[in-house]
N, C-alpha and C positions, 0 to 999 in steps of 0.2 A: 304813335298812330294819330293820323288826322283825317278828319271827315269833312264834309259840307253839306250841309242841310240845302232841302227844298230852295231856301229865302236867302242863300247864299250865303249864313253863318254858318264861321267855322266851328270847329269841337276838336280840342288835344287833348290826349290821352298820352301824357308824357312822365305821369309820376310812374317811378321805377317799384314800388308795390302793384299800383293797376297793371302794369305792363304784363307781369311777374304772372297776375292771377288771371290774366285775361289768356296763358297760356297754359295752364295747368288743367287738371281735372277741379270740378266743381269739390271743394275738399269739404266743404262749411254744409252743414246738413240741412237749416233751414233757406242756403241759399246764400247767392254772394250777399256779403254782409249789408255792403250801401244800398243795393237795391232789395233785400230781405227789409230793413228799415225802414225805407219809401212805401212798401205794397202796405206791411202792416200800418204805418201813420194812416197813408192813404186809405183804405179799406175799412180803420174804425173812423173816419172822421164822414166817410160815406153811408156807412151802414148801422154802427156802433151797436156791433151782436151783444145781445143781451146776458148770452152766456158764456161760459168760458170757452175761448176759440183760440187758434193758433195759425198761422201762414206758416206753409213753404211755395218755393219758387220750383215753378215745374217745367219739364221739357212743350206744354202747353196743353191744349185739353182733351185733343184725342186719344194722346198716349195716356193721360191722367182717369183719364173713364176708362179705359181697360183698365190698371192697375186697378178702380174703384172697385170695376165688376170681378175683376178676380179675388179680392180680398170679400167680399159680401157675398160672394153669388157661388154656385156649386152647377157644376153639369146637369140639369133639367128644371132649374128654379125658373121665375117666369120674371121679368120686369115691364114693368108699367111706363106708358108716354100716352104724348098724346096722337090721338088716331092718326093723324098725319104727323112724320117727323123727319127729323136727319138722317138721309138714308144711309151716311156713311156709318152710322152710331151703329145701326141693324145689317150689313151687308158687311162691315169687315171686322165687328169686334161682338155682337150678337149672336150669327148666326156661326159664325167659325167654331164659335167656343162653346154651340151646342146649350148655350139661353132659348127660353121662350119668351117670346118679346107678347103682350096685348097691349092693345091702344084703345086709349078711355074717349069716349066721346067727348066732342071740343066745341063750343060755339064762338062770338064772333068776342069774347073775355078770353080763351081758353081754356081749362079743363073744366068741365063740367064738375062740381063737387058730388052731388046725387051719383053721376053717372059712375065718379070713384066710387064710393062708399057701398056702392050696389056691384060693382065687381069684387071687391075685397071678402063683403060677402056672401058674395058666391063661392068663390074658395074654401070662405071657411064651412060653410053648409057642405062644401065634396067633403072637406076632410083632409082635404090635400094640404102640401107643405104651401103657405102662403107668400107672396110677394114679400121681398126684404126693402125693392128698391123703386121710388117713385123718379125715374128721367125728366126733366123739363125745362123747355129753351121758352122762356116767359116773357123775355122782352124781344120784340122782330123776332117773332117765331120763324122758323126754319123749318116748312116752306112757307107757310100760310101769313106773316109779319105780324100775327095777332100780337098785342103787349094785352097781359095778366095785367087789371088794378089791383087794389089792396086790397078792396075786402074780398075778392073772389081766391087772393092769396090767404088773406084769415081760413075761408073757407076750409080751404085747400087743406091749410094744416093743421085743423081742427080734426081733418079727419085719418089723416098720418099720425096725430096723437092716438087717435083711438084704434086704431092699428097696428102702432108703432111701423112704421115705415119710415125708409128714410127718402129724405130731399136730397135728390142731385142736381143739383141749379145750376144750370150750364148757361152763363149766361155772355157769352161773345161780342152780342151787338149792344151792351147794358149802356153803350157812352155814346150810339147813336142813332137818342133818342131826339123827337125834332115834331114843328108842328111845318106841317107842307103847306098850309094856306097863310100861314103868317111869315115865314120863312125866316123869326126870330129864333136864336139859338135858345138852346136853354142851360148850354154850361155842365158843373159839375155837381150843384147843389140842388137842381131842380129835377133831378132824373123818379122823385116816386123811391118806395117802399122795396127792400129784399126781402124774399123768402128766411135771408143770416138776419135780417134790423128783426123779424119777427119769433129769432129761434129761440125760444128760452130753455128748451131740452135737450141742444146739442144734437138733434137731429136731421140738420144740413148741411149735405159740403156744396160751395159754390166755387165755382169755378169762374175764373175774370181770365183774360186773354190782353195779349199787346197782337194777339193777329190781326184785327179788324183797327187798332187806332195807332198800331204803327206800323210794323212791318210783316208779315206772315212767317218771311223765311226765317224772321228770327230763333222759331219757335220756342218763345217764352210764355209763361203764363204762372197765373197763380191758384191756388187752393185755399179756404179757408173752413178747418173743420174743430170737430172735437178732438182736446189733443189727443185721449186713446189712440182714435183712427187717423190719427195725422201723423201719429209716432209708428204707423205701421206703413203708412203710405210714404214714409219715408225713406223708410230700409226698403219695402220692395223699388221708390224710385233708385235709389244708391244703387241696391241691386242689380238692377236691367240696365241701368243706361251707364250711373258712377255720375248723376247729375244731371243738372241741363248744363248746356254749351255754355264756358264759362267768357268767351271771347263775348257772348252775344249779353252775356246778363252786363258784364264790363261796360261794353257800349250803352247799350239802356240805359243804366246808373247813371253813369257819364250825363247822358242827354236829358236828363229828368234832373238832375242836380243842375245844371248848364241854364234851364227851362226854366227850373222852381214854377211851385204852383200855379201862380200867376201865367207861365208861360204854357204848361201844358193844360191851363184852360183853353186859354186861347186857342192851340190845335183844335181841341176837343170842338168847341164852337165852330171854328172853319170848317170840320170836319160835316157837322151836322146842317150847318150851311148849305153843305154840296149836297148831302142826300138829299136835303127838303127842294133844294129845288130839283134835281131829277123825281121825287116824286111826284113834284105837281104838276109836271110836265107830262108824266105817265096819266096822271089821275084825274085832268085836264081834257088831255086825248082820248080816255075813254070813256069820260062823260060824255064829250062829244059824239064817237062811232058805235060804242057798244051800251049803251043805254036799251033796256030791253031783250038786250041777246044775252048778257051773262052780266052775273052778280060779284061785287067785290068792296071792300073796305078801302078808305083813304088810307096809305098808308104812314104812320107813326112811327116806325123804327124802322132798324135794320136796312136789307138789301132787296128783299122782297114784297110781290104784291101778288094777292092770290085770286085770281078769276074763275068765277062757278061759273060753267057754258051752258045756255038755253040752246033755244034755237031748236031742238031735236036731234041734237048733238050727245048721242051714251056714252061716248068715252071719245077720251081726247084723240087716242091713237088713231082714230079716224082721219085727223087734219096735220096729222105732222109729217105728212109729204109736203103738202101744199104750202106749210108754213115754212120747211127747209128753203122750199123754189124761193118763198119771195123772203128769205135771210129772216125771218123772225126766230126769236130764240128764246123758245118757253122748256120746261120739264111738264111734262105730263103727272097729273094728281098719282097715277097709280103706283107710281115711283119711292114715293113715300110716304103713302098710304098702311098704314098700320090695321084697317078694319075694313069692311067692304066701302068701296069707293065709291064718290058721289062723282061725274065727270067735272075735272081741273085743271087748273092749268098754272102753274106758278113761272112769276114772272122775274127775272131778276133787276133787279133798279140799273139803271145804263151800264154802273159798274161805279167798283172801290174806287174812292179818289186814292191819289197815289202816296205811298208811303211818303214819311216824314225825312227818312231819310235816302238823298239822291245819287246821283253819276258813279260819286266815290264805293258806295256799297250795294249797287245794283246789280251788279253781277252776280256776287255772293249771296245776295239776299232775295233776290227773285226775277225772274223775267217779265218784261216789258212787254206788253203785246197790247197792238191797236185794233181794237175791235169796233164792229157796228151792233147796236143794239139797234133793232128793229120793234115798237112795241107792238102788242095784237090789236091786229084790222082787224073789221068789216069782212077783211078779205077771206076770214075763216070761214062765213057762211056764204062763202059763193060770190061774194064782189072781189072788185079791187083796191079800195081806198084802204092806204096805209096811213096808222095814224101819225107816226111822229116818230125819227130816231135821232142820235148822237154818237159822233165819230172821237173818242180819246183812250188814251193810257191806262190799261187796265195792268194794274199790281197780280198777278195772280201767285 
């Protein structure tokens, strides 16, 4: 098998063992082995959990938060996020399986600790069976891009100890983190504190993904928990699927040994590169038009940037005819909205720069589509000035 990256290197996959296991089922429990050894080197050398922890390789993190919720959670238990969040998390693995999802108040750190600590107990004043599970996207929150610091993270888990709740650290955009007015990268060693660097009770699983810094379709990703629940998160994975895709962990491996550290910083950096300057271009534009009319953060991570609408605008749904006419392309706050809604508008950054790897595995691994990101005008409160968009290749 042979590839070509991006930059026009090649990659062979010609030893007759890789071949062998890139066509089999995933047999190896914590995962193909070379890239089972990459996530864990990688992962303590990022995080260095305090307490005893374990990696497996997972089919990535949607399919891994169902397994989590059905292993912790029972038909009527309730799980905790924050008040706005991933609608996919709540609309196909949530609400199907008959969870109560609340969302805790969030400001511009994200979760409010008081605001946990005052719903936990409430709970336990009903009487009622209490939360087992605290959800949370901490860095480029999804929708809002909020990034959690550290000590609002101490906070955090100061009060999951006195709980006992556990940490589901979903953390997707964790590698692209970025400052948009400097437009310096910041690599792999300057990303800030995990929820895992802070667990010394073994109660978090975090979740890292290669959808966001390689390819989506791959659908790889990792886990790192307590081994108890990693030793059960692993027969139900074997279970459901018989592994993740063994063709796709092969390749990985491959390109990350191929890479060495040195080389997938360097992506990492490119990568974070492209977001900061599409965010400042967003953040640029709306300093300029919307100054006044709605409130919003520069954004620091991820793909998103969250705009709170003045103007005497109560809910967004009011303006998304008008923003369809002139191609803008926001989600509406109420969308994933977990508590009563404040009017929003989340925006998504121009788009994913494009997987690492090209032409050869594009087919397979995802489609190509050229989109226009429009960002939000003026034009929302009744003008026409649009502030700024970009035409490219969107990975989806």
């Amino acid at each position: 098998m042979s590839f070509t990256l991006r930059d026009g290197t090649k990659m062979q996959i010609s030893d007759p063992a890789q071949v062998a296991a890139a066509q089999q089922y995933s047999v190896t429990l914590r995962g193909y082995p070379a890239l089972y050894e990459w996530v864990k080197k990688h992962t303590w050398a990022l995080h260095s959990p305090p307490a005893d922890h374990d990696i497996v390789v997972t089919s990535g993190s949607n399919h891994t938060i169902e397994m989590i919720m059905s292993l912790l959670m029972d038909k009527g238990d309730t799980i905790l996020c924050e008040s706005y969040t991933y609608p996919h998390m709540i609309e196909s693995l949530v609400i199907p399986k008959g969870f109560r999802v609340q969302g805790i108040e969030t400001d511009g750190e994200g979760i409010i600790p008081g605001a946990l600590s005052k719903a936990l107990e409430q709970h336990t004043a009903q009487g009622g069976k209490p939360p087992r599970l605290l959800y949370t996207v901490p860095v480029g929150q999804n929708p809002t891009g909020v990034v959690t610091p550290l000590h609002r993270r101490q906070q955090i888990y100061a009060v999951c100890q006195k709980h006992d709740l556990v940490i589901l650290e979903d953390d997707p955009y964790f590698y692209l983190q970025f400052s948009a007015s400097s437009m310096a990268p910041r690599g792999l060693h300057n990303l800030g504190a995990s929820y895992l660097s802070l667990d010394t009770d073994g109660r978090v699983i975090r979740l890292d993904s290669f959808s966001k810094v390689l390819a989506p379709g791959l659908r790889l990703g990792w886990a790192t928990a307590a081994p108890a629940l990693l030793e059960k998160l692993i027969f139900h994975l074997h279970g459901s699927t018989l592994g993740p895709c063994a063709l796709s962990q092969v390749v990985v491996a491959s390109l990350l040994q191929q890479w060495g550290e040195q080389g997938f910083e360097q992506h990492v950096k490119d990568m974070q590169q492209g977001y900061a300057r599409r965010a400042h271009i967003l953040h640029t534009a709306a300093e300029e038009h919307l100054t006044g009319l709605a409130e919003w953060q520069e954004p620091q991570a991820g793909m998103f940037a969250w705009l709170k609408l003045s103007g005497g605008i109560k809910d967004a749904d009011e303006i998304l005819d008008k923003l369809k006419e002139e191609k803008v392309v926001v989600v509406p706050g109420s969308i994933p909205c977990r508590q009563q809604c404040v009017c929003g508008l989340s925006v998504c950054l121009p788009a994913c720069l494009p997987a690492c790897l090209s032409v050869c595995l594009s087919v397979c691994l995802c489609i190509s589509l050229t989109v226009r990101l429009w960002a939000v005008a003026t034009l929302l409160f009744g003008e026409t000035c649009v502030l700024a968009w970009t035409e490219l290749s969107w990975w989806h």
